[in-house]
C-alpha positions as CSV (number, residue, x, y, z in Angstrom):
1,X,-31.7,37.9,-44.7
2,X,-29.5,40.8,-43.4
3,X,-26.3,42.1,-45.6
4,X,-24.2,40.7,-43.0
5,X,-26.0,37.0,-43.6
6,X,-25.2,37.3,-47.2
7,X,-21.9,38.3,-47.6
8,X,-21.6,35.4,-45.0
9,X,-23.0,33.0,-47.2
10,X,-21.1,34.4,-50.1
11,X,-18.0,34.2,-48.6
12,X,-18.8,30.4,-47.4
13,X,-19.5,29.6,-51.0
14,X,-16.5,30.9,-52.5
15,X,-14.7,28.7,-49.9
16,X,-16.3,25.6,-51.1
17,X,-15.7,26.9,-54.6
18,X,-11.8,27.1,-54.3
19,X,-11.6,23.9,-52.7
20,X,-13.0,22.8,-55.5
21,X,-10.6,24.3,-57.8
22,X,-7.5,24.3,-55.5
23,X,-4.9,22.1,-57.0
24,X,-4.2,21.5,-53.6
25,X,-7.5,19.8,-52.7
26,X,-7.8,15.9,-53.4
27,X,-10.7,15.7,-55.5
28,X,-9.2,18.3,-57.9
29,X,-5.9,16.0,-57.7
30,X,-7.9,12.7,-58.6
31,X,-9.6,14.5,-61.5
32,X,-6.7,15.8,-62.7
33,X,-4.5,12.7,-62.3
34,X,-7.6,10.6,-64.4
35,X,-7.1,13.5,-67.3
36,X,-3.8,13.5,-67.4
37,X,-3.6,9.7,-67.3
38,X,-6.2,10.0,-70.4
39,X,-4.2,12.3,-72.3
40,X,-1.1,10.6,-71.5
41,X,-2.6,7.0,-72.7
42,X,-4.6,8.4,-76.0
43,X,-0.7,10.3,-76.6
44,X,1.5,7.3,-76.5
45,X,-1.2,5.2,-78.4
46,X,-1.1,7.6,-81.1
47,X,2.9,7.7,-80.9
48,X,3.2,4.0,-80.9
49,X,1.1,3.9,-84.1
50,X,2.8,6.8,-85.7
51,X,5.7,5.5,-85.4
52,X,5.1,1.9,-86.8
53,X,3.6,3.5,-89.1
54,X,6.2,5.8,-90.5
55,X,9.2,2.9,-89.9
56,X,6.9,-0.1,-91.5
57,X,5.2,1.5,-94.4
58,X,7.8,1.3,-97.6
59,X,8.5,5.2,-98.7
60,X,10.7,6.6,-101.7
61,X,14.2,7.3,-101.1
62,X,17.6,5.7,-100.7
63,X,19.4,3.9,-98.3
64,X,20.1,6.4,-96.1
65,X,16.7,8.3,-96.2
66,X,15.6,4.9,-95.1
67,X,18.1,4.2,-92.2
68,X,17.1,8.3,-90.8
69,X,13.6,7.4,-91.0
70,X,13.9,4.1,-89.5
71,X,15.8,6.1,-86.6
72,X,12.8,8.5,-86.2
73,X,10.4,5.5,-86.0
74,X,12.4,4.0,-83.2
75,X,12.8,7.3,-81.2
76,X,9.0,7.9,-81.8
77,X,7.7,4.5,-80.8
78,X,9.9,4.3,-77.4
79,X,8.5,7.8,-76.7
80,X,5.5,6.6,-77.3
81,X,5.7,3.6,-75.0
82,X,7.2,5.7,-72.1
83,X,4.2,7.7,-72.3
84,X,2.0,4.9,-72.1
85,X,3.5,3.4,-68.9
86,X,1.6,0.0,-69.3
87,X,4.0,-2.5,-71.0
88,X,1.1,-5.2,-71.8
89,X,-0.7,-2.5,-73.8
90,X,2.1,-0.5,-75.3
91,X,3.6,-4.3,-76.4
92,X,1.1,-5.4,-77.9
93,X,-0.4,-2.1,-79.5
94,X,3.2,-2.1,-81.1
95,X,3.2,-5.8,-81.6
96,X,-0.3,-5.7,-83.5
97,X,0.3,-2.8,-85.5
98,X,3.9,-3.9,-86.7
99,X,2.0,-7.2,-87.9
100,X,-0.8,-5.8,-89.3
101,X,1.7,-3.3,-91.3
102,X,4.5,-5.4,-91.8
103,X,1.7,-7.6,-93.7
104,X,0.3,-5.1,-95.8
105,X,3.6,-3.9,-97.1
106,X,5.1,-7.5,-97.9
107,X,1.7,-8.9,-98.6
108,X,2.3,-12.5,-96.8
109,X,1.2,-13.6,-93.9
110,X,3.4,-14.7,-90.3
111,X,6.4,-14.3,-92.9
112,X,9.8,-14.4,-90.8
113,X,10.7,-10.2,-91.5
114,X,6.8,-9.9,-90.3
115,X,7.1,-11.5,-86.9
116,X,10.5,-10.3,-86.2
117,X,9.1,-6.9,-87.0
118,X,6.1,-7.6,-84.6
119,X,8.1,-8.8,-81.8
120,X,10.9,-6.1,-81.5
121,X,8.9,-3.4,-82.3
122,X,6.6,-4.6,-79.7
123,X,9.1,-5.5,-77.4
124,X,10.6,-2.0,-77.5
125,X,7.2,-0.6,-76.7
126,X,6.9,-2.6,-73.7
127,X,11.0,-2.2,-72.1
128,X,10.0,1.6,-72.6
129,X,6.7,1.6,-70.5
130,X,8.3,-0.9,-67.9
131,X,11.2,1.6,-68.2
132,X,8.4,4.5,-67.1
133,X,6.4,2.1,-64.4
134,X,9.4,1.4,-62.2
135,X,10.6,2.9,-59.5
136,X,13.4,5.6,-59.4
137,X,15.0,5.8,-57.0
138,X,17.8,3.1,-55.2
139,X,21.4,1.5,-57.0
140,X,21.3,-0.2,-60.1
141,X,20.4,-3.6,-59.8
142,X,20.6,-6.7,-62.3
143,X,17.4,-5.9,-63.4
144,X,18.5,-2.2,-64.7
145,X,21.5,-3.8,-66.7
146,X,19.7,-6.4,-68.2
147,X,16.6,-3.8,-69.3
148,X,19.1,-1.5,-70.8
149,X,20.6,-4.6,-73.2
150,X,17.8,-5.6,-73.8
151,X,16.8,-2.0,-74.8
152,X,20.3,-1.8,-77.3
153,X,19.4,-5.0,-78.5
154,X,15.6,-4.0,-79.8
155,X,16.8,-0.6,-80.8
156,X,19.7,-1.9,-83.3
157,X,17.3,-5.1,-84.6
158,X,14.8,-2.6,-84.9
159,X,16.9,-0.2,-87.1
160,X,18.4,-3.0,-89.4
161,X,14.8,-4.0,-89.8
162,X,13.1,-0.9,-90.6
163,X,16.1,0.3,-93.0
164,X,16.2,-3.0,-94.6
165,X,19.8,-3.2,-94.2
166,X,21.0,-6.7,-93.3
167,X,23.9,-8.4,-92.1
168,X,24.6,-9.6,-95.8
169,X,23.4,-6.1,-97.4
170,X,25.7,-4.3,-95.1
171,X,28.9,-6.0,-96.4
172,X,27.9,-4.5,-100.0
173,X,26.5,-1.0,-98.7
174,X,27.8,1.8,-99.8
175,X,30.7,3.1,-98.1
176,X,28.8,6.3,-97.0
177,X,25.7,4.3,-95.4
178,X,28.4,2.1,-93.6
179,X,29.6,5.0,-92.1
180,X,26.0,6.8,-90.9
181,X,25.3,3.3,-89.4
182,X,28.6,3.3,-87.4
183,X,27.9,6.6,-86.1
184,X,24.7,6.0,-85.1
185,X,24.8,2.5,-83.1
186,X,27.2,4.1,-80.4
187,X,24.6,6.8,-79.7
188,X,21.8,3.7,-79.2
189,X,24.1,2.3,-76.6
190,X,24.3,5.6,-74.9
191,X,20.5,6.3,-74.7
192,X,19.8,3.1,-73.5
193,X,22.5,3.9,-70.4
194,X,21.0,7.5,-70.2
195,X,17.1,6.4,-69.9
196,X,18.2,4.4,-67.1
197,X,20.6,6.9,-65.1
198,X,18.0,9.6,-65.6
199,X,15.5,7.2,-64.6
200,X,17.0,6.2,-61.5
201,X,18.4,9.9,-60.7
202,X,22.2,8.4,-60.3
203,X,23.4,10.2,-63.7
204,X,25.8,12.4,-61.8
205,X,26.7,9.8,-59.6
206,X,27.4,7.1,-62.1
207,X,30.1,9.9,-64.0
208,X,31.2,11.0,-60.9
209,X,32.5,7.5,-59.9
210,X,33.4,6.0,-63.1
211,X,34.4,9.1,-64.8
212,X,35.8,11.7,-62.3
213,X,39.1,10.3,-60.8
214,X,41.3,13.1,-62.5
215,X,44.9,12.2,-60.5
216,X,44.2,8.7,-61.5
217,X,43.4,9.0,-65.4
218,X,47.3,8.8,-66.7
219,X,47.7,5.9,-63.9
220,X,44.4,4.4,-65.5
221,X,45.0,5.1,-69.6
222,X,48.5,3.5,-69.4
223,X,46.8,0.3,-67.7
224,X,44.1,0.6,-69.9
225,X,47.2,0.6,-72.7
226,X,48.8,-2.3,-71.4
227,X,45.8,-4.6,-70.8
228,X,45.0,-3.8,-74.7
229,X,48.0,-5.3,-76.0
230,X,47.3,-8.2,-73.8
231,X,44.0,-8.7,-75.3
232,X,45.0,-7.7,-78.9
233,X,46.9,-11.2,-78.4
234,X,44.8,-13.4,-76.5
235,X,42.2,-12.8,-79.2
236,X,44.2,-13.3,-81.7
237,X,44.8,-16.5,-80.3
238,X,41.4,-17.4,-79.8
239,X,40.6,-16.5,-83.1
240,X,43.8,-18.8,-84.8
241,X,42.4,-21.5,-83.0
242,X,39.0,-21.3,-84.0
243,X,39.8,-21.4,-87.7
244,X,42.8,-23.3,-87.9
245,X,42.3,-26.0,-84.9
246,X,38.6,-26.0,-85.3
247,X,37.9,-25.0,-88.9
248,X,35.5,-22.4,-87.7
249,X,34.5,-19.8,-90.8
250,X,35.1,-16.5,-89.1
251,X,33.1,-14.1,-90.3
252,X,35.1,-10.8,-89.5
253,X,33.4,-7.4,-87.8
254,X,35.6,-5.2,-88.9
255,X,34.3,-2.9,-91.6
256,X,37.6,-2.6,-93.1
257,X,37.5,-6.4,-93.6
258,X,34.4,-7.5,-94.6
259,X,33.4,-4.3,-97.0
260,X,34.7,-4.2,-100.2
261,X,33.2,-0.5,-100.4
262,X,35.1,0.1,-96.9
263,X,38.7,-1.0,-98.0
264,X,38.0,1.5,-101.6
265,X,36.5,4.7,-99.3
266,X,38.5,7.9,-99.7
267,X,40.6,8.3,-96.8
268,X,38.2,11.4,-95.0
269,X,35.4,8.9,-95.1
270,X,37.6,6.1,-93.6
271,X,39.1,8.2,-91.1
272,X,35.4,9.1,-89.8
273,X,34.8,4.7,-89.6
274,X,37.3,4.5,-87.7
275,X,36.9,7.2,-85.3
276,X,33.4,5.6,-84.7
277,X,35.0,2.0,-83.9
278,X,38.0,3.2,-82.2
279,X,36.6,6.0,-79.4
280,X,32.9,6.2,-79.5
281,X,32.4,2.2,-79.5
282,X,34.4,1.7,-76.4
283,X,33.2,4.9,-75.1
284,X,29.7,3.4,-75.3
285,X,29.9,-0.2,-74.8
286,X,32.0,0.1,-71.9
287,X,29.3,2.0,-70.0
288,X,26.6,-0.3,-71.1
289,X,28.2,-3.2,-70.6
290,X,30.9,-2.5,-67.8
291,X,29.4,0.6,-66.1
292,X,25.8,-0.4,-66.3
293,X,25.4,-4.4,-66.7
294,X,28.3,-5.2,-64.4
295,X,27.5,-2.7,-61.7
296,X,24.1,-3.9,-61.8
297,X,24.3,-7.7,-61.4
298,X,27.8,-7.5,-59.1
299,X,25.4,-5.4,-56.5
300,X,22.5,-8.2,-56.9
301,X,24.8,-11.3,-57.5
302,X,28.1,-10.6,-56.4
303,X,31.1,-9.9,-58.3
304,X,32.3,-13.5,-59.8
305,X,28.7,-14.3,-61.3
306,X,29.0,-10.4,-62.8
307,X,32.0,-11.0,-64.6
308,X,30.9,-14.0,-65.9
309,X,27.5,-13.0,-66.5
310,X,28.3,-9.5,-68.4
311,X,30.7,-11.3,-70.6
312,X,28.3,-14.1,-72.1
313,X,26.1,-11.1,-72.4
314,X,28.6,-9.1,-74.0
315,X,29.4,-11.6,-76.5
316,X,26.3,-12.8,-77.1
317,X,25.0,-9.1,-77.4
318,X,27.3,-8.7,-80.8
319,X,25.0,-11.4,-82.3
320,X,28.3,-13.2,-84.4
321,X,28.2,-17.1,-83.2
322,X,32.0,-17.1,-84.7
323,X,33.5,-15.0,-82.3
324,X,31.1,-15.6,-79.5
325,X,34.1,-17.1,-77.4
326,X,36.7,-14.2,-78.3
327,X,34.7,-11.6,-77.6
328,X,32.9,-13.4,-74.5
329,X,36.5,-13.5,-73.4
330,X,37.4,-10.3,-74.0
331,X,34.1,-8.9,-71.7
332,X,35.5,-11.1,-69.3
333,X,39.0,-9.5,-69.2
334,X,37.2,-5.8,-69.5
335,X,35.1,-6.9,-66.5
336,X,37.7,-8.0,-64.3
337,X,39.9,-4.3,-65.4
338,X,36.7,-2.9,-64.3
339,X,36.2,-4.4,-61.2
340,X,39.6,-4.1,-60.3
341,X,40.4,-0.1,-61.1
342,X,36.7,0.8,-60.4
343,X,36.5,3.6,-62.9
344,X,35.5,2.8,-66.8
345,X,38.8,4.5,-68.1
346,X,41.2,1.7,-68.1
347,X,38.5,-1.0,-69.7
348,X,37.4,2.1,-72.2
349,X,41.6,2.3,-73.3
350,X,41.8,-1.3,-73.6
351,X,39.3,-2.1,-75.5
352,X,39.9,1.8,-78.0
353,X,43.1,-0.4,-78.1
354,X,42.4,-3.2,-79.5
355,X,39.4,-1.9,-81.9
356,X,42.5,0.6,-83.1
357,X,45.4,-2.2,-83.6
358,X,42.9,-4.0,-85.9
359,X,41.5,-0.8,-87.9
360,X,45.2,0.9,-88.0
361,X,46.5,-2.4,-89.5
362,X,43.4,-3.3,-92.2
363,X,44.1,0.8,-93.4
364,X,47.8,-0.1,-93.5
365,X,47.3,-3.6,-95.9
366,X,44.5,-2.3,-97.8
């Protein structure tokens, strides 16, 4: 064989060799997309477990250590279930290892805190990996509303859970831990709408069109004013009824009601409870439940269904059977300011309203 003949040769070969290599080149792309979908399932395995682990498994600390940690578990275990893309595996992964610690730590067996534990820190693995297996691109659609509720929902069951702080415990929480769990729901809301806008790439449009109508924002914040007087009485109203017409016990979800430790707070730790209900609630649930759930089943259902729809959803959503119908009401109202102005400003004012009216006058009588 001449020189010429081997170089050839050579030269073949290192043709066929970074094909081989090329990232380019099919085989290579297969290979990689196998070890990447290895790594990727082995990393939100691990994640899933880590984070039962470190949100189940009883630690030392207070309150409020407990709540944080709780908060890491959740962020931990979604992350984990997003990796993990398959929602039957990343469910039940979660589901099983919630049990099987949940068990350990309470030492009973299918115990009510156990199997709630199971199922919504299950179910949050599997919305996250559904979240990650669907596709991204096209308008929101009911489907995207409902998963981003549904997503709220397991992320604030899942915090009262793991920080052990109850409906009842709440009410005689320290004023302090009342507060850290006021600011921190609103920001739940908000990821769940965020993972979805990123998700399906319409983040800039979704602010552009709900947000960005700057020669309309004092038309739309006076409106927004107005329609939360309106509501501030119809509520009322609704809520007179109940207990006086029906003899409904109301139990009241205003921190400024219902907490002794709330009504005694210094006035800089008040002030900060009520900036939480009064802006970044409505901030939030407005574009969860107005922006997101509307928008989503008005473009698959149609607008009437929509309003009605999101505000069942929107009542239900605040899990208190005794103002089910006032607030269902209410996401009706903020629905139909919605749909009419077609920006998120005027609903947002309208309901900051009436959140305010009720905090301003609990500070003014307590």
């Amino acid at each position: 064989m001449g020189w010429g003949s081997l170089l050839s040769s050579l030269a073949q070969l290192g043709r066929v060799y970074a094909a081989i290599i090329a990232w380019d080149d099919p085989a290579r792309r297969t290979f990689a997309r196998k070890e990447g979908g290895l790594t990727r399932t082995a990393g939100g395995v691990v994640l899933i477990l880590a984070g039962v682990a470190l949100g189940v498994n009883p630690a030392a600390g207070g309150a409020t250590a407990h709540l944080l940690r709780a908060l890491l578990a959740l962020i931990v275990l979604g992350v984990g279930g997003y990796l993990l893309r398959r929602p039957l595996v990343a469910g039940g992964t979660g589901a099983v290892a919630a049990f099987v610690a949940a068990t350990l730590a309470t030492g009973g067996i299918l115990q009510p805190a156990t199997l709630v534990a199971a199922l919504s820190l299950g179910g949050l693995a599997a919305v996250s990996a559904s979240l990650a297996g669907r596709s991204a691109r096209g308008d929101l659609s009911a489907q995207d509303g409902i998963i981003a509720v549904v997503l709220m929902l397991l992320l604030s069951i899942g915090l009262t859970l793991l920080s052990g702080v109850s409906g009842q415990s709440l009410a005689a929480s320290h004023a302090r831990l009342i507060l850290l769990i006021y600011l921190l729901t609103p920001p739940l809301e908000v990821t769940a709408v965020i993972a979805i806008l990123l998700h399906k790439d319409l983040w800039h449009r979704f602010l552009t069109r709900n947000y960005g109508r700057r020669p309309l924002l004092a038309r739309h914040i006076a409106e927004g004013f107005m329609w939360g007087i309106g509501l501030i009485l119809l509520t009322a109203v609704l809520v007179s009824l109940e207990s006086r017409g029906f003899h409904v016990p109301i139990a009241p979800n205003n921190p400024f009601v219902y907490s002794p430790a709330v009504q005694k707070t210094p006035w800089d730790v008040a002030l900060l409870i009520a900036l939480a209900v009064i802006v970044m609630a409505p901030l939030a649930e407005e574009a969860l439940f107005r922006g997101l759930l509307y928008g989503g089943l008005a473009r698959s259902y149609g607008r009437v269904p929509a309003v009605v729809l999101s505000a069942v959803i929107f009542g239900a959503a605040h899990m208190n059977a005794s103002l089910f119908i006032p607030l269902a009401v209410a996401g009706l109202i903020l629905a139909m300011i919605y749909q009419r102005s077609e920006s998120l400003w005027p609903s947002t004012v309208a309901h900051a309203t009436l959140n305010g009216v009720s905090v301003m006058l609990a500070l003014l009588i307590r």
